[in-house]
C-alpha positions in Angstrom: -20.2 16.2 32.9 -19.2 18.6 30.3 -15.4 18.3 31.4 -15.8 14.7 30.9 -17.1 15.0 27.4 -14.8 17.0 26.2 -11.8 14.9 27.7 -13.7 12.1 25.9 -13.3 13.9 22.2 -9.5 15.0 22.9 -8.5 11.8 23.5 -11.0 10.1 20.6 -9.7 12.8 18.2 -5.9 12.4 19.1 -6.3 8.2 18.8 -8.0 8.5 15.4 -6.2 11.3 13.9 -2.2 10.2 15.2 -1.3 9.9 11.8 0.6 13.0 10.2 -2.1 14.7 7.3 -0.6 14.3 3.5 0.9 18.4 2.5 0.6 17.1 -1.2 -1.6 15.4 -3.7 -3.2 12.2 -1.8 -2.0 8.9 -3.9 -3.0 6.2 -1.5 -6.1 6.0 0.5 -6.1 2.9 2.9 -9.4 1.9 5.0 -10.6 -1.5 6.5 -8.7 -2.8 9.9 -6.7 -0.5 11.0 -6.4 1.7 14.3 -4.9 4.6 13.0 -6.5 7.4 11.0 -6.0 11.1 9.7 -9.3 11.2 7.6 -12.5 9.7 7.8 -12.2 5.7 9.0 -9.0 5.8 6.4 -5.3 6.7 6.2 -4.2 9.0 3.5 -1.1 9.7 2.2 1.3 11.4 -0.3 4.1 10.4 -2.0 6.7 12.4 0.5 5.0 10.2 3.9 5.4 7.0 1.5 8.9 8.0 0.2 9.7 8.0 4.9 8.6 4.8 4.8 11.7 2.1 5.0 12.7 1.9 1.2 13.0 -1.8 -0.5 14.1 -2.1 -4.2 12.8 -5.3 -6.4 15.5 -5.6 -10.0 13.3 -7.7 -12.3 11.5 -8.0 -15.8 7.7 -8.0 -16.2 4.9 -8.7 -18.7 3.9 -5.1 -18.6 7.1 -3.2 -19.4 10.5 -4.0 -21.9 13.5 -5.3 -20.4 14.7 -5.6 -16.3 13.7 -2.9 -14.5 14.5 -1.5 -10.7 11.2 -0.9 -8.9 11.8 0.9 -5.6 9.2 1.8 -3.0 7.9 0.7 0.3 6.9 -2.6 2.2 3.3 -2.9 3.1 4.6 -4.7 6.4 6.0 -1.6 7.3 2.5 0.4 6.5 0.5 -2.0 8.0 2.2 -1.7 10.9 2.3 2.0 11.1 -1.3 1.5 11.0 -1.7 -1.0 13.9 -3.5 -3.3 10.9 -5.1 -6.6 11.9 -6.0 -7.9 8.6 -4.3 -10.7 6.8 -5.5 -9.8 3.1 -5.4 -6.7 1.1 -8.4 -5.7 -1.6 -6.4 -2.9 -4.0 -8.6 -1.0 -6.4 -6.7 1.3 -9.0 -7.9 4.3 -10.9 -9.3 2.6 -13.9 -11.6 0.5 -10.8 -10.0 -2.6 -11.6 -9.5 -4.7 -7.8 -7.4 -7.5 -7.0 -7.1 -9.3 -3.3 -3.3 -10.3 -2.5 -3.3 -12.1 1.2 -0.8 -10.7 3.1 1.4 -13.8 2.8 2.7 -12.7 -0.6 4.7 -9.7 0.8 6.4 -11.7 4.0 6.6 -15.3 2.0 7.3 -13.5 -1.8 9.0 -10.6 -1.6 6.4 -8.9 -3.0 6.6 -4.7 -2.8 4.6 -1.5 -3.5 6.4 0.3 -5.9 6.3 3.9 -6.5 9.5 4.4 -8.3 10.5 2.6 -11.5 14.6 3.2 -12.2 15.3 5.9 -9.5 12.1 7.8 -10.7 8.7 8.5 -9.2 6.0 6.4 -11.3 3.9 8.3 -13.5 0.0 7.1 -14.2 1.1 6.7 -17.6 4.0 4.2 -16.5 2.2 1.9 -14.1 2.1 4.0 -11.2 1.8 6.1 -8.3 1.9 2.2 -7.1 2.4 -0.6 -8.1 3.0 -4.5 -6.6 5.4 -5.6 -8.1 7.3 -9.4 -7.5 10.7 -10.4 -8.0 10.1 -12.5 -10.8 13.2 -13.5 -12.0 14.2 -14.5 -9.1 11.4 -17.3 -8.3 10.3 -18.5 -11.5 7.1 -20.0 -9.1 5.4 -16.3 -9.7 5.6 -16.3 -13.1 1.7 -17.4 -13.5 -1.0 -15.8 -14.1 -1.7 -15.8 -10.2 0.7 -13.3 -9.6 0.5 -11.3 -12.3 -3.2 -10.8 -12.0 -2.0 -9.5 -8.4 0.6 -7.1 -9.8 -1.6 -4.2 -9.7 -0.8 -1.1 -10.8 -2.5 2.6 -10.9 -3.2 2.0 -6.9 -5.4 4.2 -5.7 -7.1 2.5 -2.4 -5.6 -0.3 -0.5 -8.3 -2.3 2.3 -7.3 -4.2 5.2 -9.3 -7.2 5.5 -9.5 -11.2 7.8 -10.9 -14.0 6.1 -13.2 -15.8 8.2 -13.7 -19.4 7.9 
């Protein structure tokens, strides 16, 4: 009985905690449905395990910031995935609190990205970052509404996985 316990929390612990633990300053903290942790019910990680990530660059000018800009940074497919995610919407809150939902489709159907570099250098909280979403504005003059630019979050700090249920 007691051998079976413990074989029961080795392999809960190994499920729940596959995911490498951040060595530096935590920057994103993601939660809701996914299967794979390395803290409590969540996924958190630096800017070094975002920077492995698959890297995707967006050229384009926005509201927020003078003349075209290069924002480089990560898909949230490719998170997602490394989280075995099941949602089909996203709830990001940034430092200041401020939350926006973005449904998944906006990343494979827009080209929407989660920036963390703006010109070739890591995104300071005083210049939109750690993360941002950013679009590719200029090329689909369709996002430039308010829609999407009330989705271009930036100052990410927590990102949920969520389904809408109709």
């Amino acid at each position: 009985m007691r051998l079976a316990f413990y074989i029961f929390i080795f392999l809960f612990s190994r499920e729940a905690f596959s995911l490498e633990k951040p060595t530096g300053q935590v920057i994103l903290s993601v939660s809701g449905d996914i299967k794979t942790y390395n803290a409590n019910n969540r996924a958190d990680f630096d800017l070094a395990m975002l920077n492995a990530l698959p890297q995707v660059s967006v050229t384009t000018h926005n509201p927020w910031t003078d003349g075209e800009h290069t924002y480089t940074g990560f898909s949230v497919i490719d998170l997602l995935e490394q989280l075995e995610s099941s949602g089909s919407h996203l709830k990001f809150t940034a430092l200041n609190q401020y939350q926006t939902e973005i449904p998944l489709s906006d990343f494979t159907d827009h080209g929407a990205i989660m920036a963390t570099h703006r010109d070739g250098l890591p995104m300071s909280i005083r210049n939109l970052g750690p993360i941002m979403v950013i679009y590719p504005f200029d090329q689909n003059s369709d996002l430039k509404i308010e829609q999407y630019y009330g989705r271009s979050i930036w100052q990410i700090k927590e990102m949920k996985s969520f389904s809408i249920t109709e």
